[in-house]
Every structure is written in C-alpha cells, then in structure tokens.
ZATILO-416859 format. One line per 2 residues: number of its first residue (from 1); their letters; for each residue x negated, y, z of N, C-alpha, C. Coordinates in steps of 0.001 Angstrom, whole numbers, plus 500000, padded with zeros to 6 digits. Each point is the difference from the previous one (the first is absolute). Example, Ala and Ser with C-alpha at 12.3 -4.5 7.8 and 13.67 -1.06 7.14 Angstrom:
// residues 2
1) AS) 486810,494310,507800,500890,501190,500000,499100,501200,500000  500350,501050,499280,499180,501190,500060,500770,501090,500730 $
This chain:
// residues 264
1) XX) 477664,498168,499603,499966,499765,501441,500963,498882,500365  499832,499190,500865,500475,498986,500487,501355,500229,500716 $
3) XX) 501163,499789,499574,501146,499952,500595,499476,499388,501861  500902,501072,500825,499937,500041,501163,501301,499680,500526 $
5) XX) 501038,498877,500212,501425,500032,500789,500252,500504,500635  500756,501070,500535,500451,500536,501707,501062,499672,500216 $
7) XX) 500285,498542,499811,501593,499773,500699,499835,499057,501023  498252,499519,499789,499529,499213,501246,501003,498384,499779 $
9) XX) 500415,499978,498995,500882,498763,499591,499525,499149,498775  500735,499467,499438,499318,499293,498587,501058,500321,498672 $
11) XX) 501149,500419,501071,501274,500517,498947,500386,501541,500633  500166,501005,498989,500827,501289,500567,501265,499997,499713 $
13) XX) 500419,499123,499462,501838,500078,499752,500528,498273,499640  500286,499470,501100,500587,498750,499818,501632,499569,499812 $
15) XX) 500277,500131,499165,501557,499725,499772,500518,498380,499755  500874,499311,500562,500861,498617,499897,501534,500175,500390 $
17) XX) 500318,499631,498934,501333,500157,499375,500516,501128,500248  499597,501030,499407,500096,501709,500498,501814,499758,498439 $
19) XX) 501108,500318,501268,501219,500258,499215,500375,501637,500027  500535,500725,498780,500863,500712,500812,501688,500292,499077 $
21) XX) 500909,500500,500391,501361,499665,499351,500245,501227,500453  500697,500434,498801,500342,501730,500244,501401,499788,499292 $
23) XX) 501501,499908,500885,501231,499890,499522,499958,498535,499377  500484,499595,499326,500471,498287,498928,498531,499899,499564 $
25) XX) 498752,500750,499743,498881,500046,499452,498984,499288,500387  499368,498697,500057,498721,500105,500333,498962,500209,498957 $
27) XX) 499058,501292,501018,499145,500740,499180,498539,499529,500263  499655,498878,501173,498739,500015,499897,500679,498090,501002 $
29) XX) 499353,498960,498728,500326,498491,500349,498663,499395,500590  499742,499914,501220,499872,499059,500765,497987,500199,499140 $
31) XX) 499649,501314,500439,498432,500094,499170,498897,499533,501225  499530,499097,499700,498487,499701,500788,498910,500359,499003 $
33) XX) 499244,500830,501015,498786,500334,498778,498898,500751,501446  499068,500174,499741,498871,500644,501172,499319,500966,498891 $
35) XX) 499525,500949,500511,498750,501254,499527,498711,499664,500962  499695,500264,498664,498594,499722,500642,499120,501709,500524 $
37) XX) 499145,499721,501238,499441,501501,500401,498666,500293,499321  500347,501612,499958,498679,500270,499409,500474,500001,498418 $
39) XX) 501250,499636,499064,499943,499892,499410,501420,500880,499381  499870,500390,498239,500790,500062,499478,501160,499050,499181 $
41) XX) 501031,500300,500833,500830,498811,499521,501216,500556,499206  500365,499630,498727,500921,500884,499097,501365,499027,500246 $
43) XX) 500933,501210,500069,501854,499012,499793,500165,500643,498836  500234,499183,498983,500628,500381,498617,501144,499419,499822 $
45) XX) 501075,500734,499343,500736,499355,499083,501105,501085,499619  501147,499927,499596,500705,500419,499245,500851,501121,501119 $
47) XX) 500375,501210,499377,500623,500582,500758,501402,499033,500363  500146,500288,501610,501093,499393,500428,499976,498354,500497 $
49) XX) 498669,499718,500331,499602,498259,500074,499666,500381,501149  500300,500690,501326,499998,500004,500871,498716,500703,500790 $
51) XX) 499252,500469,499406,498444,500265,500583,499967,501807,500523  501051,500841,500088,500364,500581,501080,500284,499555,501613 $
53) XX) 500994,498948,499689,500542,499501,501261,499331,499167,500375  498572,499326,499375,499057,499641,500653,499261,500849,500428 $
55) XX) 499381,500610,499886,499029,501253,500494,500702,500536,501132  501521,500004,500158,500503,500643,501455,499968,499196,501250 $
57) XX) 499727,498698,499115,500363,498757,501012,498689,500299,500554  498956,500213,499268,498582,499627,500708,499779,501218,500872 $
59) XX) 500863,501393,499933,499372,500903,500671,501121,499975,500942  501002,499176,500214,501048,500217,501069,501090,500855,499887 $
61) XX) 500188,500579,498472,500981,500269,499927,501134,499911,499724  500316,498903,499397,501087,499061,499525,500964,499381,501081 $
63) XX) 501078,499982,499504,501169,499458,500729,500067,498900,499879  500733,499036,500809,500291,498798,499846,499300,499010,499134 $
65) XX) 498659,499853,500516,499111,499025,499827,499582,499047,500709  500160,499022,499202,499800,498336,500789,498606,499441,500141 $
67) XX) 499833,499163,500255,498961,499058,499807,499104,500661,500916  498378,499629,499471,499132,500201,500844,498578,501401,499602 $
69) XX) 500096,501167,500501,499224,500520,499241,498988,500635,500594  498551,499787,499810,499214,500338,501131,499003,501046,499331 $
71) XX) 499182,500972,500714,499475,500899,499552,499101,500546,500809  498710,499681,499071,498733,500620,501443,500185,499200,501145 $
73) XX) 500714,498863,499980,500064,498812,501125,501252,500586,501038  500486,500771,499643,501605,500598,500865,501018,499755,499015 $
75) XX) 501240,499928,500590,501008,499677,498991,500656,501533,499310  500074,500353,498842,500583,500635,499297,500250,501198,500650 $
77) XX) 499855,501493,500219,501092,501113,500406,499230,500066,501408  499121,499410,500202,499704,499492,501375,499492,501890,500785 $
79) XX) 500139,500574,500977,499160,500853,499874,499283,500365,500376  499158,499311,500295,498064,499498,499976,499700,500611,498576 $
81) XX) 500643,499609,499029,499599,500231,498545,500261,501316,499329  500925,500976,501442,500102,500964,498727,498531,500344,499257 $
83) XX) 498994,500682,501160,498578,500479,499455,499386,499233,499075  500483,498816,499916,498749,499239,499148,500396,499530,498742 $
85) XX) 501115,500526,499965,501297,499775,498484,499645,501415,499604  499539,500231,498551,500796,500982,499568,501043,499398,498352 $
87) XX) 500856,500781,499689,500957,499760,499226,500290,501561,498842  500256,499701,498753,500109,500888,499283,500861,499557,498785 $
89) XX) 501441,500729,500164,501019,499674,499231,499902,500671,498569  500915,499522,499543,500395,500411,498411,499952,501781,499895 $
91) XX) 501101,500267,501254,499976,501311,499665,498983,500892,501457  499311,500879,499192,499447,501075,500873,500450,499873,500952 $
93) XX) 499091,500043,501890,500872,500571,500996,499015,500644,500221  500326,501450,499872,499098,501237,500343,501221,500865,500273 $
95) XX) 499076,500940,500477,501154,501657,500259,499423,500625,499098  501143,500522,499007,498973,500580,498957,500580,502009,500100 $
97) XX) 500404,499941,500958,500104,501510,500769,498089,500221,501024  499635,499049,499656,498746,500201,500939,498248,499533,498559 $
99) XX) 499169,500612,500596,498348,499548,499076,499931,498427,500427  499105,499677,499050,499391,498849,500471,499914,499488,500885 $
101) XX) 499140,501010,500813,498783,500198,501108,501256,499847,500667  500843,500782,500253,501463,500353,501236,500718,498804,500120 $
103) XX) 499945,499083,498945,500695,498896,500002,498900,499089,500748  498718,499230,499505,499231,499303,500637,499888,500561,501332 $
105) XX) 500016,501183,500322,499867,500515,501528,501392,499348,501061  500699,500506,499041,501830,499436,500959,500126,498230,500171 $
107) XX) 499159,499249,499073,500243,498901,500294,498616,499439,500625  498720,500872,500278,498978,499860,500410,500569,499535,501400 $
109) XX) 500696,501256,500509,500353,500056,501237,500757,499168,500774  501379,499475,498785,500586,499158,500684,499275,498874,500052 $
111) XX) 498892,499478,499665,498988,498824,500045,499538,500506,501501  499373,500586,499988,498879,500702,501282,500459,501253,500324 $
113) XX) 501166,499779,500874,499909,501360,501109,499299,500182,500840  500489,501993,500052,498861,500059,501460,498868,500381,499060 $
115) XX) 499413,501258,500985,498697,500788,500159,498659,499375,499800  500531,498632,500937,498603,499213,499767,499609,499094,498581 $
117) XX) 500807,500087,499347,499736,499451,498883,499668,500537,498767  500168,501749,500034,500233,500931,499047,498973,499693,499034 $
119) XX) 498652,499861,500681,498283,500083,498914,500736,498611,499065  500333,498779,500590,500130,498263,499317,501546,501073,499055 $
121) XX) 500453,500275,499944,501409,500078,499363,499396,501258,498352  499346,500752,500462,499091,500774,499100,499072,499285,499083 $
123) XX) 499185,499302,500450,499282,498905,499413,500746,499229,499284  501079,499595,500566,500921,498438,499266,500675,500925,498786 $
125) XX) 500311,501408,500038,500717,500673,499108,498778,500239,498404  499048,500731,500719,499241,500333,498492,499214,498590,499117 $
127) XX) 499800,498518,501078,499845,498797,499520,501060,499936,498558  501229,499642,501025,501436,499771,499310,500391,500790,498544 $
129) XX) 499659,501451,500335,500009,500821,498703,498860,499653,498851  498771,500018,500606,498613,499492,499450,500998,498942,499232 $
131) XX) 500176,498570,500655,500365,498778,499016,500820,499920,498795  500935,501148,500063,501006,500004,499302,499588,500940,498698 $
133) XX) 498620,500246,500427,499680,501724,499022,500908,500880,499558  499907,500549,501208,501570,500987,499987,498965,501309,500881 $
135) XX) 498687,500171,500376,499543,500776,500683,500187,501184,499513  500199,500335,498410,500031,501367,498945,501578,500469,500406 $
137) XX) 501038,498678,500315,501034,500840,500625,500721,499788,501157  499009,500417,500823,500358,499753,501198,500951,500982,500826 $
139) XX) 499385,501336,499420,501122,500946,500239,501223,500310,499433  500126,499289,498932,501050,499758,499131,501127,499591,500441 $
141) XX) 501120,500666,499667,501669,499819,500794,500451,498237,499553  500204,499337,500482,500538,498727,499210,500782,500225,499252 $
143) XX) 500855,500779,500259,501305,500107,499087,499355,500675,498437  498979,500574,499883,499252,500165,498861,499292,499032,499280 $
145) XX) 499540,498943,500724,499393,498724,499360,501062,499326,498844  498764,499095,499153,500733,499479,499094,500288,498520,500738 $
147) XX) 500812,499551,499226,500493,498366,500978,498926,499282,499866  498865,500083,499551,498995,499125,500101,499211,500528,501273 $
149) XX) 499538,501320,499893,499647,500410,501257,500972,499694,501201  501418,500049,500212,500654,499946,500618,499924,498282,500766 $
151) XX) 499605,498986,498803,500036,498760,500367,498688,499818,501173  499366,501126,499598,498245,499400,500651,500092,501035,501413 $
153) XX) 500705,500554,499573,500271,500678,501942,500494,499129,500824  500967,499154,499754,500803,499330,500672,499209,498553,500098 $
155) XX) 498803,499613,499094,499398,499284,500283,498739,500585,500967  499742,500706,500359,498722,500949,500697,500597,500260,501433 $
157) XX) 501481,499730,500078,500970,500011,501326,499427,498763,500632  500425,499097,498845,500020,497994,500607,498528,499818,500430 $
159) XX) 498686,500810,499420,498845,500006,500298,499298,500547,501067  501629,500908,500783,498661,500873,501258,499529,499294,501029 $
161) XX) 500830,498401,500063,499492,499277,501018,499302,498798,499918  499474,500484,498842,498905,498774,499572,500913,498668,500679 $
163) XX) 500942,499820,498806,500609,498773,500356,499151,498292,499408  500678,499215,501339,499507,498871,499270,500658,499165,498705 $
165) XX) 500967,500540,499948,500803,499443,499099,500507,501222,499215  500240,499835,498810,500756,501308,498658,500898,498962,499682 $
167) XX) 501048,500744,499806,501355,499538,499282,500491,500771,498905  499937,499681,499011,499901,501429,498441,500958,499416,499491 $
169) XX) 501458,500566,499583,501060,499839,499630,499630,500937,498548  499523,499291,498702,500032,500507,499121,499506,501064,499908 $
171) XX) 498543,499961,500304,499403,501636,500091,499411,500605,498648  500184,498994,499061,499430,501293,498834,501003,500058,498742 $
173) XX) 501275,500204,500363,501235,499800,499208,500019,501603,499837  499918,500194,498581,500089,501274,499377,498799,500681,500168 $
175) XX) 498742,499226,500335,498679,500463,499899,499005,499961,498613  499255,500711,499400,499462,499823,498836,498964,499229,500124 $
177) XX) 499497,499711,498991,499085,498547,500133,498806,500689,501125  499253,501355,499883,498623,500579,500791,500838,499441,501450 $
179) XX) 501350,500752,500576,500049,499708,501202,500174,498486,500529  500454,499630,498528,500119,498995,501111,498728,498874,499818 $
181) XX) 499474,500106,499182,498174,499511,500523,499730,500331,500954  499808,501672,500356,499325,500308,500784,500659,499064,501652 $
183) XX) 501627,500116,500096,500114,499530,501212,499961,498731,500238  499778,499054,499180,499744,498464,499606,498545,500133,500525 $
185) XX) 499189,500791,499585,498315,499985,500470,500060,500289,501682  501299,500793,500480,499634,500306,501825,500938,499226,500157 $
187) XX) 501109,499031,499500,500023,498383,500823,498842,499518,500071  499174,499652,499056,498812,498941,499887,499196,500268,501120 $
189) XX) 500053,501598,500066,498612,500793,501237,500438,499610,500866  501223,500015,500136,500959,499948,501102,499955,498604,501188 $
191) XX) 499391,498777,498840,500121,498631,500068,498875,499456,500432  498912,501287,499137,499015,499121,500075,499246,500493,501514 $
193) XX) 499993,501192,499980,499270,500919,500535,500169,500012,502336  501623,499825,499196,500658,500419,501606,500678,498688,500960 $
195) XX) 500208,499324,498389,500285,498242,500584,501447,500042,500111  500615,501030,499159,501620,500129,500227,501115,499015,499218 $
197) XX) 500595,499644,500393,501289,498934,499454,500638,500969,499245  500356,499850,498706,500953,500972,498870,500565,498510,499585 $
199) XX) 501387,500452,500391,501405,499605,498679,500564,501087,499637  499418,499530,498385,501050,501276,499511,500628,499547,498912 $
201) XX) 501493,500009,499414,501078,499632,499298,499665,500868,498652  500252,499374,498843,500110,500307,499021,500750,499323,499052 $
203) XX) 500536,501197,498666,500946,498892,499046,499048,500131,498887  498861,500426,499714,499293,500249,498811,498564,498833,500326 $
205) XX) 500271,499283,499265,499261,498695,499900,498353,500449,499805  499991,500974,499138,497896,499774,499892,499570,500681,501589 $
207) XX) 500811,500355,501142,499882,500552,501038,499145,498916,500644  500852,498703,499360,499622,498518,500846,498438,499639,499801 $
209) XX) 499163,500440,499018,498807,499543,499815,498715,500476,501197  501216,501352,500488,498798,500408,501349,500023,499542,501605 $
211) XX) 501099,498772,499552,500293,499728,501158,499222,498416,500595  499816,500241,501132,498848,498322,500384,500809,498888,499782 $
213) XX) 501314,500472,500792,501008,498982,499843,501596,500140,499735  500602,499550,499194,501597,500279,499551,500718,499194,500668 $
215) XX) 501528,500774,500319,501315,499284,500246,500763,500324,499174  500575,499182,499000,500655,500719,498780,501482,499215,500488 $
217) XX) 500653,500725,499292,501133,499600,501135,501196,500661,498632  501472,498830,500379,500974,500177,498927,501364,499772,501145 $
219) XX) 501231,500918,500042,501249,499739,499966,499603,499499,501669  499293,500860,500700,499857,499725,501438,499177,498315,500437 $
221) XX) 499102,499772,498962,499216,498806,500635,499032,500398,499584  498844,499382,500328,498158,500199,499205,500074,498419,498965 $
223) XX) 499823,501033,499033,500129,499038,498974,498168,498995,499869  499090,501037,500632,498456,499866,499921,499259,500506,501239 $
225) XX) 499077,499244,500625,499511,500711,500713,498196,499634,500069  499171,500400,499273,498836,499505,499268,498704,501348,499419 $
227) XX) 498938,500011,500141,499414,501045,499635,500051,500214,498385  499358,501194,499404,500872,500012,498676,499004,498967,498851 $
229) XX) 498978,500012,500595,499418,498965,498630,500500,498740,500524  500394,499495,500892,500427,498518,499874,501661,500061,499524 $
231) XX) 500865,501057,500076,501113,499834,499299,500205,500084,498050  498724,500772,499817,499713,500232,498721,499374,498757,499336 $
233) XX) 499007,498787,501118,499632,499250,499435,501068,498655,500130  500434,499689,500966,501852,499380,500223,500941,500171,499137 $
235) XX) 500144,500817,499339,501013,500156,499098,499431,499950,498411  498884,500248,500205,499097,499934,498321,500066,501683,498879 $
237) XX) 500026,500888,501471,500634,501625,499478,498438,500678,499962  500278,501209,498860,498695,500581,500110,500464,501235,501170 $
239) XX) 500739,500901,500363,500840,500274,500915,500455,499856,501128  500195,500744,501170,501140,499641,501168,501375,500226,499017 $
241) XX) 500293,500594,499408,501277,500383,499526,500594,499102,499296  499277,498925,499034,500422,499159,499292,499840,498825,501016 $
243) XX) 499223,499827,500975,500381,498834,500904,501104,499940,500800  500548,501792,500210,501017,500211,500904,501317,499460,499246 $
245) XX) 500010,500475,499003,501335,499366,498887,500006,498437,499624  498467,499547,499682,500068,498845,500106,500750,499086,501356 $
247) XX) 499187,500548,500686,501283,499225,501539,501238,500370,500082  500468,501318,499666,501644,500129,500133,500578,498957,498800 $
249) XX) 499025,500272,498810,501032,498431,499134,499932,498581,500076  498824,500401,501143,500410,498109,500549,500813,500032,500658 $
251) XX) 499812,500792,501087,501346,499903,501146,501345,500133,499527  500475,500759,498833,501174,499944,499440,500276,498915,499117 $
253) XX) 498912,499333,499806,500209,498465,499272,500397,499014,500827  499540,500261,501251,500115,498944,501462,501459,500444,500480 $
255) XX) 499948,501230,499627,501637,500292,500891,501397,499762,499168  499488,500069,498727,501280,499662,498862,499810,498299,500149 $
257) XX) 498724,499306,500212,500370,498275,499827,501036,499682,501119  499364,501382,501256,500864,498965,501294,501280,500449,499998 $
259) XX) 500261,500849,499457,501723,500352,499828,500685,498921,499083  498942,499604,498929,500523,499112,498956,500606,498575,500715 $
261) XX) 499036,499776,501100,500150,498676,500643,501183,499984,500679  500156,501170,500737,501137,500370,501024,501531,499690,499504 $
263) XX) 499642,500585,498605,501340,499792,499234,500830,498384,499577  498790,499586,499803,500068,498370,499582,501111,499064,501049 $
C-alpha cells in the first residue's frame, strides 16, 4: 500500500544546527538533518553518541537545547504535539501493580477524558493491545510480564493515539530474534498502512537494513545521513555495519590529519 503522509508537510522533523551541552559537555554539535513522513527512519550508532538526547530533543524533552527544531511543523515540546507524538523509552513506563488492560485504560483516559469519549478510548485500547499481540495477556498483571512483553505494553501506550509520529528509544534491546521481527513487521504496518513517521534508535547495526532511511551518527554528530543501499554502495560495503566503521575510519583519519596540521 502506498505510503500516505499526515504531517500535511514534506518534512516531520526538521532540525538546523540542533546543539545541546550538558555541564563542560557538548553532547549533540550543531545536527541538521530532516525525516522524512510516512517513513521509517533509523538513528544508529554506538552507545553513548548521543541518540537518547536526540530523541528527547525531538519529543520536547530535553534541556537546554539550541538551534532550530521543528516537528509536525511546530517547534519541539510544542503542545499541539502532545497527541500526535507518541514516545517509548529504554525503560518500561507501565504500572506494573495494575493488568494490561488497567494500564492502557489509565492512559486511555488521560488522552480522552470524560464520558463522552468512553466507546473511542475502548476501541483505541483493544486496537493498541491487538498491535502489540499482547491480547492473550491482557489480563495479565504487568509486574508478571517478561521485559519483552513489558517493552510492547509501553509501546501499545505510545499507540493509543494513533500517533503521527513514533519515537522508539531502542525498542528491541534484550528482545529475541521472533520478537523482534515480529515488531520490525508492525513498524513497517505501521508505515505503510497508517502513514506513520517512526524514528527509532538503535546500536545493533543489521537493525539498519529495515530502515528506509539512516542517521548514523558518532561522538554527538551524524557521521551519515543516506538510505542504506546507497551507504553500502558509497563506501563499497556488503553491509550497513561495515560501511558504518568504514566512515568512522575515515573520519578518524580526517581528524588525526587535522590535529596533525594544528600542531605544525
């Protein structure tokens, strides 16, 4: 099916010279880069190259950020965007004193309060569970789930409002290869089907082959920003992974000449 945009734009996330400096640190230098809608767009790179504190920047949660960062055509945090952002961190946010169902219900609500919305908040819940195939435990305590189940609740949260945009902070870290196919196949549905914008961060490189388009990114810059067969055919790699290393040892060839010069 034909990718459908709903950001009514040509870009869902436009960033120019997006800084941010946390203490003596800068953790994210001066990144221009756009996402494209409708599409899956992967941030890879190494734990600690900054692609947390990008993902907060884009959902407005980050401190002391510069530059220019636009989203769904509003600037960053904006909150026009809460509904149409959803976001899903590293770690679980569920109540795991409560079921499934009790959890998608509590955050059903804070989406759509009020009586009049109860039938749409019911609907958006057994969708949300449906996507995540979690319907077998729906009555199931969270705090009984395994962390893989636990990951896909908290993604079935970011889903009750059929957002236009997903923000996936490393969602299949400590997942076995079935799950995490399977949730790689409801991005794609996700993309293709509903016309939804997914960035989602990863440090495990064959992640990159399902992605339309990469930002691979080193030591708080994007080292690449290119779909994956033209970085594989750019660098002469059979791989994203060996093209990804291939560019960090150019760039460390470029950064040891210009120190060399400096010294002179």
């Amino acid at each position: 099916m034909m990718n459908i945009p709903r950001t009514g734009g040509t870009t869902a996330v436009d960033a120019r010279a997006l800084t941010v400096v946390r203490g003596d640190r800068t953790v994210l230098r001066g990144l221009d880069f756009t996402v494209e809608p409708g599409r899956i767009t992967g941030l890879l790179g190494p734990s600690g190259c900054g692609k947390s504190t990008l993902m907060r920047a884009v959902v407005g949660t980050q401190a002391k950020v510069t530059g220019t960062l636009d989203v769904l055509g509003r600037p960053a945090g904006h909150p026009s965007l809460r509904p149409r952002v959803g976001y899903v961190t590293q770690a679980p946010s569920v109540y795991t004193d409560l079921t499934v169902r009790q959890n998608l219900d509590y955050f059903a609500a804070v989406l759509r309060p009020g009586r009049a919305h109860r039938a749409l908040r019911e609907e958006a819940v057994v969708r949300a569970i449906g996507d995540v195939d979690l319907t077998s435990h729906a009555d199931a305590l969270a705090g009984n789930l395994s962390g893989g189940q636990l990951s896909r609740v908290s993604l079935a949260v970011a889903l009750l409002g059929t957002p236009e945009l997903l923000v996936l902070d490393e969602p299949t870290v400590g997942l076995d290869p079935v799950l995490r196919r399977d949730l790689w196949n409801l991005f794609h549905t996700l993309a293709a089907d509903r016309g939804t914008t997914i960035l989602v961060s990863s440090h495990v490189m064959d992640e990159a082959e399902r992605c339309h388009r990469l930002l691979l990114m080193r030591d708080g810059g994007i080292l690449a920003d290119d779909t994956p067969e033209a970085l594989r055919t750019r660098t002469g790699s059979a791989t994203v992974e060996e093209a990804f290393l291939h560019l960090v040892d150019e760039a460390s060839a470029e950064e040891a000449a210009a120190r060399q010069e400096t010294t002179r």
